[in-house]
N, C-alpha and C positions, 0 to 999 in steps of 0.2 A: 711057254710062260703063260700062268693063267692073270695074272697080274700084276704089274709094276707100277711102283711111288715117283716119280719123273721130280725133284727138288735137288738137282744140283745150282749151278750155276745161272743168275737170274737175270744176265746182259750178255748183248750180243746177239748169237746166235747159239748159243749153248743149251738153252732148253731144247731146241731143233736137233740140234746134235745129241744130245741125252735122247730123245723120244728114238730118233733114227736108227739109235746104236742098238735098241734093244726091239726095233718095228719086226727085221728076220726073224726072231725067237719068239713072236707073239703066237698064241694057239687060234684057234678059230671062233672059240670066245674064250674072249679076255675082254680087260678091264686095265686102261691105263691109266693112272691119278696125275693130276696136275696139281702139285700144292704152292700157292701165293699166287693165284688168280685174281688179281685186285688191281687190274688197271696197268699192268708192265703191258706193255706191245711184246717186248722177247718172247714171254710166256703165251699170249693170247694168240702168237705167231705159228708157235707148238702146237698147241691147241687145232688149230685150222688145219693146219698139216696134219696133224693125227685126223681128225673128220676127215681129210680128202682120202687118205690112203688108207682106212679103217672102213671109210663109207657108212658111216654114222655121226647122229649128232652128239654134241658135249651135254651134260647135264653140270650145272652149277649145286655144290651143295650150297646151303644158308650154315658158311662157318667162318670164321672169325677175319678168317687166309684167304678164303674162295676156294673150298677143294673141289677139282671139275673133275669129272671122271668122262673119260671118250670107250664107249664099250661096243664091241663088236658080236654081236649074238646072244645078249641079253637084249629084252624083251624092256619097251619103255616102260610097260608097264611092274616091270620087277625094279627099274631106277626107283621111280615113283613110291615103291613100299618100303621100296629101303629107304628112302629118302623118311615119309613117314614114321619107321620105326627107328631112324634114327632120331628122328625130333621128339619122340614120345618116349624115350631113353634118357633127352638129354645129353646126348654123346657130342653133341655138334659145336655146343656151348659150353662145358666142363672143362673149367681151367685145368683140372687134375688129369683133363687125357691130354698126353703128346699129341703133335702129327703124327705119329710111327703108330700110337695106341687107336687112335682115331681111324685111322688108315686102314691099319687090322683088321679092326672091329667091322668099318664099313664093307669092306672085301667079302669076309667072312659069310657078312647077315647077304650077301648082293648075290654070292656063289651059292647056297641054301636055296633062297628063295628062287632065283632061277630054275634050280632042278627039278 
């Protein structure tokens, strides 16, 4: 898997369990999203977990949710210009994109710009 949405369940231990379920099937780069990064401990719990066992850091995007993406074999500096050309698009703050459309989109321009 080159990369996965992690937004089920937002207590508990369930984001843990969702990132876990799908850690086996990760490729060697990928790209996991955390969507509603805003302050849940369940989620920021995830999160840390994915950084230990990925062995990279989170990047925060600036969106509405907190969408944090933990990537293994992209290059910070490729976070970084996707982060840019998402902000220069406007995709981060556009009532009109879902999380799914937003998610896409960021994937997309993050997997391009890498290669």
């Amino acid at each position: 898997v080159d990369y996965v949405l992690i937004d089920g369940g937002h207590y508990d231990n369930q984001p843990s369990l969702d990132f876990h379920s799908v850690y086996p099937f990760l490729d060697n780069k990928c790209a996991v999203f955390f969507h509603d990064n805003n302050g849940n401990p369940s989620i920021e719990c995830a999160i840390h977990e994915a950084e230990k066992l990925l062995k990279c850091s989170a990047q925060r995007f600036n969106t509405r949710y907190g969408l944090t993406v933990v990537a293994r074999g992209i290059s910070h500096e490729s976070l970084r210009e996707c982060h840019q050309l998402c902000l220069r698009n406007n995709v981060l703050h556009q009532i009109k994109f879902s999380c799914i459309k937003s998610f896409k989109w960021i994937a997309k321009k993050l997997f391009s710009i890498n290669n």
